[in-house]
Every structure is written in C-alpha cells, then in structure tokens.
C-alpha positions as CSV (number, residue, x, y, z in Angstrom):
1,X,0.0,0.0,0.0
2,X,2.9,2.1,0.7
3,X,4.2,2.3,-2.8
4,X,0.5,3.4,-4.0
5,X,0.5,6.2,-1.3
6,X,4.4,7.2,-2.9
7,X,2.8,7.0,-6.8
8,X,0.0,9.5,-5.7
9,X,2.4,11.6,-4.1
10,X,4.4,12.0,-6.6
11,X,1.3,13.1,-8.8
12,X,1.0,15.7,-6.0
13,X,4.0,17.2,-6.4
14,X,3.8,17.2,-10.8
15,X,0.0,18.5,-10.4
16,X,1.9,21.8,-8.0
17,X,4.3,22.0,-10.7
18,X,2.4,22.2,-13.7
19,X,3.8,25.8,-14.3
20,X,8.0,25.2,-13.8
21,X,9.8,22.7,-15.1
22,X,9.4,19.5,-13.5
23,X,12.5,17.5,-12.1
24,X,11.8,13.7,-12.8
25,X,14.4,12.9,-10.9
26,X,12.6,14.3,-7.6
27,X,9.8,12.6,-8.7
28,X,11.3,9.4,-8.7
29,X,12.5,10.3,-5.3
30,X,8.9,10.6,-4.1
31,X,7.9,7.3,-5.2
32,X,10.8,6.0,-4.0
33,X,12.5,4.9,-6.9
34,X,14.5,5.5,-10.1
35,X,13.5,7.6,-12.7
36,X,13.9,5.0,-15.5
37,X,11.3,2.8,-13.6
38,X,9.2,5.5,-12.6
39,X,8.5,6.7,-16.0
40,X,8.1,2.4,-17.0
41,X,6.0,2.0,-14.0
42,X,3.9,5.0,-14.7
43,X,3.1,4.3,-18.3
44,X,2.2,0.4,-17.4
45,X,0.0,1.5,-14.6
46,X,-1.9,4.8,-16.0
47,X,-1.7,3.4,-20.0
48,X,0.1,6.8,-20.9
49,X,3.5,7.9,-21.4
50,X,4.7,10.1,-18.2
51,X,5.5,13.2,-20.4
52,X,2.2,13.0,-22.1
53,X,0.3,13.0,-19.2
54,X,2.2,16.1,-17.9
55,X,1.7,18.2,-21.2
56,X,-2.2,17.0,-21.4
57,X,-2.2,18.3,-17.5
58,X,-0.8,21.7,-18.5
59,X,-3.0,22.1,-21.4
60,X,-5.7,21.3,-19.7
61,X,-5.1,24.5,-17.6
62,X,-4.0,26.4,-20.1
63,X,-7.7,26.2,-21.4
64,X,-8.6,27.2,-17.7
65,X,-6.5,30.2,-17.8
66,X,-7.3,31.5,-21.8
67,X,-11.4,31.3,-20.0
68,X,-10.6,33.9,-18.0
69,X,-8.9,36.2,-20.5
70,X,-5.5,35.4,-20.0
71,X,-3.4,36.2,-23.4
72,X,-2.4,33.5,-25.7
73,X,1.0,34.2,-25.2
74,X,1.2,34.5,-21.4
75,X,-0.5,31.3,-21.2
76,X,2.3,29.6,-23.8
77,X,4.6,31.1,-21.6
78,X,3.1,29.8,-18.3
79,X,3.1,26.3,-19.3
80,X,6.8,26.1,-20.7
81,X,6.3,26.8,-24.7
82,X,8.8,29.2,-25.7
83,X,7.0,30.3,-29.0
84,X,2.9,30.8,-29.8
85,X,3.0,28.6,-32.3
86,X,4.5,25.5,-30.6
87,X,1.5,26.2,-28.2
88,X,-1.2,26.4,-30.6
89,X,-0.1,23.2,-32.3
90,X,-0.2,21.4,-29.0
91,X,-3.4,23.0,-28.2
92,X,-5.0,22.0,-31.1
93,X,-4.2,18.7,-31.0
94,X,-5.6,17.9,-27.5
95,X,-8.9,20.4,-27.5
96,X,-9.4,20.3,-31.2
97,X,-9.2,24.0,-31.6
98,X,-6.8,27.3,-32.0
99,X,-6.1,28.8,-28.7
100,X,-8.1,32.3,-30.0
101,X,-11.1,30.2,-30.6
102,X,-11.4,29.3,-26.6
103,X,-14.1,32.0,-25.8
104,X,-16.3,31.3,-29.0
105,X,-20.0,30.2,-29.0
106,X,-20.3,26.5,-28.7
107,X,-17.0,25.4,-28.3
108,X,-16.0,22.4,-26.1
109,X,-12.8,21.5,-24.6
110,X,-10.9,18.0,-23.8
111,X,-10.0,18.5,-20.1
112,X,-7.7,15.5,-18.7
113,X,-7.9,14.6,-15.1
114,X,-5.4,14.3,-13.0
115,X,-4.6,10.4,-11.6
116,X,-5.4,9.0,-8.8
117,X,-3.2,5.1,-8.6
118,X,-5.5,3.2,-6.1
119,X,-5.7,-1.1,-5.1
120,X,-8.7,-2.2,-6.7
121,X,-9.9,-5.3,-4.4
122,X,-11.2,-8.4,-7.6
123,X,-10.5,-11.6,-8.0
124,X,-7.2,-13.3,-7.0
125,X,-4.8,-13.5,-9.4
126,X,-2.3,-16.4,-8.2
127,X,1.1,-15.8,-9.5
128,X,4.8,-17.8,-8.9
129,X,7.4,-16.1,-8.1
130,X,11.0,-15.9,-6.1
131,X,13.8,-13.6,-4.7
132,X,16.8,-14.4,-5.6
133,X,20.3,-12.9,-5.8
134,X,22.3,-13.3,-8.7
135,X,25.9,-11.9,-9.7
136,X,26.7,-10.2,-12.5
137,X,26.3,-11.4,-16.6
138,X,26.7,-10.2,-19.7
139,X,24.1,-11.0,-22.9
140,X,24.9,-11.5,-26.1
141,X,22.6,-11.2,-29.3
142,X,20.4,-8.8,-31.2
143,X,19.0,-5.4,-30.4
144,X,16.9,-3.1,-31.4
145,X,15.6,0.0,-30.5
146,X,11.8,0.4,-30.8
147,X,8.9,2.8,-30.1
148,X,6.2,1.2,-27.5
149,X,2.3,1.4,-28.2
150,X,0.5,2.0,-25.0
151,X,-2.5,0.2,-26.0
152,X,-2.5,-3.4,-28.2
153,X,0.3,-5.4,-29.8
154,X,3.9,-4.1,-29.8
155,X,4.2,-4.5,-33.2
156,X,7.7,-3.6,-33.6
157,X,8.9,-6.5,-31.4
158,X,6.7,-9.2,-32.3
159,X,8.1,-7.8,-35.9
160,X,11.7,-8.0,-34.8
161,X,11.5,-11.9,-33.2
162,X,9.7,-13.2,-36.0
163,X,13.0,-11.6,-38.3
164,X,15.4,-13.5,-35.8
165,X,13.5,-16.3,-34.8
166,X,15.7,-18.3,-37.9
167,X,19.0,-17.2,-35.7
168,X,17.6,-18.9,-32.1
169,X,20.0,-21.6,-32.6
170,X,22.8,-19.6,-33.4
171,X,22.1,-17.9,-30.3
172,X,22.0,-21.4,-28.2
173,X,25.4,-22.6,-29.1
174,X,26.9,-19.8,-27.5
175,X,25.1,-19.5,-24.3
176,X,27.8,-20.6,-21.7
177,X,26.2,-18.9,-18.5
178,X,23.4,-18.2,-16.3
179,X,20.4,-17.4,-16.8
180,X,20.1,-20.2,-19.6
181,X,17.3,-19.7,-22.8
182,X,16.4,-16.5,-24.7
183,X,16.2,-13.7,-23.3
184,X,14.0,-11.0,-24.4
185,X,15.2,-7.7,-22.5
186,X,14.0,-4.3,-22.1
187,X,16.8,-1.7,-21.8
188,X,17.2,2.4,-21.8
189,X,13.8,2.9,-21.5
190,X,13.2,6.5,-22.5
191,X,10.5,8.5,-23.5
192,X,10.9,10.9,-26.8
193,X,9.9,14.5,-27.5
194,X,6.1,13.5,-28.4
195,X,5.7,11.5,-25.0
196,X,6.1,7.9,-27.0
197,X,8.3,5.1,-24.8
198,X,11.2,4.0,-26.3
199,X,13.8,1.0,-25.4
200,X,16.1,-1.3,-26.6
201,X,15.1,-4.6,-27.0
202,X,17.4,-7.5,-27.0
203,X,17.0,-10.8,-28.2
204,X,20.0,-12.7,-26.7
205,X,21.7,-15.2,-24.2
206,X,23.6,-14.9,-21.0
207,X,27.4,-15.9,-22.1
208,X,30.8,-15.2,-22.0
209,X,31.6,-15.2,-25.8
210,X,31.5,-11.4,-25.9
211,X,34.3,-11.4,-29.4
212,X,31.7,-11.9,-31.8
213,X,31.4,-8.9,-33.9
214,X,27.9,-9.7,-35.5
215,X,26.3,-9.4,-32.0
216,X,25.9,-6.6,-29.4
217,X,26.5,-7.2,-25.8
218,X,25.0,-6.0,-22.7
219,X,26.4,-6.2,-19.2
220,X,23.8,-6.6,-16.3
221,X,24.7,-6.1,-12.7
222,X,24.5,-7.6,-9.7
223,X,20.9,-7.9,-8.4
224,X,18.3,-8.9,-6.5
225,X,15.5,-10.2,-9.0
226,X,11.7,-10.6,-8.4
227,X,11.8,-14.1,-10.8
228,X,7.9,-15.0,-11.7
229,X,7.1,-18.0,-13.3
230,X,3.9,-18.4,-16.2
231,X,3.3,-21.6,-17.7
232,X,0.9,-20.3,-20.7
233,X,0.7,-18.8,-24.2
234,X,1.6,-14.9,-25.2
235,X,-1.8,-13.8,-23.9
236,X,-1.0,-15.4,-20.3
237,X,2.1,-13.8,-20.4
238,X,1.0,-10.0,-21.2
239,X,-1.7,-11.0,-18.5
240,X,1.2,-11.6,-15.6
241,X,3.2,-8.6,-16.4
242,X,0.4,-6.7,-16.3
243,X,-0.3,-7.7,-12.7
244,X,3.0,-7.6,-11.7
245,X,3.0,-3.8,-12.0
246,X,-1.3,-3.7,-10.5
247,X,-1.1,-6.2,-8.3
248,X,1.8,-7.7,-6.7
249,X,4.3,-5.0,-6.8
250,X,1.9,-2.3,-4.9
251,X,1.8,-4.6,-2.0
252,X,4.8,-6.3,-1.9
253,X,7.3,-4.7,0.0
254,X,9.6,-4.2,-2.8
255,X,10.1,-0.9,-5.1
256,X,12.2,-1.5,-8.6
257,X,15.6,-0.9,-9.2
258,X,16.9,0.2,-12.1
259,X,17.8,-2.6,-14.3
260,X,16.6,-4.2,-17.3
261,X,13.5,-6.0,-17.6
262,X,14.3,-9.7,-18.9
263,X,11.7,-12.4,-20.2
264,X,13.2,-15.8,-21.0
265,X,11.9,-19.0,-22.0
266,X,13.1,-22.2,-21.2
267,X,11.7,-25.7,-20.8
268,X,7.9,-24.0,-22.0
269,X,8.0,-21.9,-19.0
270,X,8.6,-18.5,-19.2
271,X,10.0,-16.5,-16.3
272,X,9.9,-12.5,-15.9
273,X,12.7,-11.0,-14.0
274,X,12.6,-7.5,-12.4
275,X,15.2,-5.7,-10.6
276,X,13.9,-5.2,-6.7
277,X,14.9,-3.6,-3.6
278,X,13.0,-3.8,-0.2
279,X,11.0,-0.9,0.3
C-alpha cells in the first residue's frame, strides 16, 4: 500500500508544478524509486507515457487560464512553450481547436484529469514467483531499439522476433552462463519528445563469448530479482506482467531498481525477471 501512497504523491508534487519545469528525478524520489522505472511503472499502470500525461495536464489549464482572459501568449509562456506557435499546435491537437477560438460560442474542450493510482480489491490472481540474488552477466545477441504502443500489440517487437526467430539456434550454441534460454530484454527505456516510450530490446543469451562482432552485448549487474514463473501462451504472459505492475508490486514490500527487464523461456516456462529492492 505504501508504494501506491508514494505514486499518488508523486502526482501531487507534478499537479503543484504544472507551471515550472518539472525535475523527474525528484519525482522518482517521491515514489521511492529511479527515474527509469518511474516513467516504466507510470506508463504500465496509467496506460500513458509520463511526459504525455504532464503536457495533457498543463494544457488542460492552459484552457482554464485562456477562460478567464489570460493572453495567448502568457498562457504559452506559463506552461513552458517558448513560442505561440508550438503552443497552438499542441493545443490544437488535444482540444481540437486554436487557442483564440477558446471564448467562441459553442466550443467544447478535452480536459484530462489528474490520476489518482488506487488497489482495486477483484479476483485473485495467483502468481509464482522468487527472490533471488544473482551476480553479474553479460548478454549476447540482437537489439533493437523500438517505439512502445500503450495500447494493443507491440508491433515492432513481435516484428523483430519473428525476423530473428531463424537465428535462435545460433544464439543457443553460444550461451555458456546463467540465466540459460532466450532472453527478451527491455533496456534504456526512454521516452521521446512526443511522449512515446522507447527502449532497446534484445534478443540474446547470458554468455561469456563477448568477441563476436555480429552481436551486441549487454552487461547486467548484480541484483536482487523478483523471478515470476507463467506456464501459458503470449496472452497469459501479457496478463502476468500486467499484474506484476497492478497487483503484486503495490503490496509487496519491494520498489524497482533500475535494471533491465528480462523475459526468458526455457523448458515451456517463461519467467519475468525484475530488478527489486525492499521498500
């Protein structure tokens, strides 16, 4: 319950800071976490990119304050656009409308409301899972960097494993360490100038073969891993992550740490791995 508590006030302190710039880092430190996995965490839970939900925020009082007579160009001002006509474009694409066109007859507005992260009490969701410790490894493989979808299939990785699904046994014969199977990891997860989440994604193996020039490598610290286990197809899987971030995490005593996220499949089980620290 704790970590809900930290998540709404965090939206406290963005909602007083609509009109400055807003530190992410300080409100990563009010959730009681790490920037990278507050801005993951926050577009799992609320289905919208972190930045997006802070410029829909401001321009939702922007249309407040152009209401009351407030000019255009104070109002751009206010909420962090350096020129009119960056504001206008952004205004038009969330109300649907020019900012001069506010106090017309008949016009409507698209006001977003601010979040509120609360534990919804429904049926039980049993999940698997295990702390353990495990020392450092590097991964070897294929990456990509790709642009996430909030809502529906992540097209552009279920694109890239079906391209590399021909190079799984390549991949095989050179895993030599621990964790063993493909791994699917999310890394560097940022989110660009029109609020969309981006990562890397890896396909890969744990191993110590890190002189082969056709693959890129990734070294993952020491950490203490959350390890949940889903025996189940893709839809099963999306399902568990899903209440990973809803369900389990809220309560468990445990906040993220920043690491990658790794999904890997081995004897038709799949296990997700998340970076944890107590609370």
């Amino acid at each position: 319950m704790d970590s809900l508590k930290q998540m709404n006030a965090a939206i406290d302190y963005i909602e007083s800071h609509l009109t400055e710039e807003i530190n992410i880092e300080r409100v990563a430190q009010i959730a009681m976490t790490s920037s990278y996995h507050f801005k993951r965490m926050f577009s799992l839970l609320a289905g919208i990119a972190l930045s997006d939900y802070i410029r829909r925020r401001r321009l939702t009082y922007a249309a407040f304050a152009l209401m009351r007579g407030k000019r255009v160009i104070d109002v751009a001002l206010e909420y962090g656009y350096h020129s009119p006509d960056a504001f206008a474009r952004a205004f038009a694409k969330q109300h649907g409308i020019n900012p001069s066109q506010v106090n017309g007859a008949g016009v409507s507005l698209t006001s977003f409301p601010k979040l509120t992260f609360q534990l919804i009490i429904r049926g039980g969701t049993e999940m698997k899972y295990k702390i353990e410790h495990h020392d450092a490894f590097t991964v070897v493989g294929y990456k990509k960097r790709v642009k996430l979808s909030i809502e529906g299939e992540q097209k552009e990785i279920t694109d890239f494993i079906s391209k590399m699904e021909a190079n799984y046994v390549q991949l095989e014969q050179i895993s030599d360490a621990e964790p063993r199977g493909i791994l699917h990891i999310n890394a560097n997860y940022e989110e660009n100038e029109r609020g969309q989440g981006e990562l890397d994604f890896y396909i890969a193996v744990a191993s110590t073969r890190v002189d082969k020039p056709q693959f890129e490598s990734l070294h993952i610290s020491a950490h203490t891993w959350a390890i949940f286990s889903i025996e189940g197809d893709w839809d099963l899987i999306k399902a568990s992550w899903e209440n990973i971030y809803t369900e389990w995490l809220p309560t468990s005593g445990y906040v993220l740490a920043e690491a990658p996220e790794l999904l890997i499949s081995k004897d038709k089980v799949t296990e997700i791995w998340l970076s944890v620290i107590e609370a």
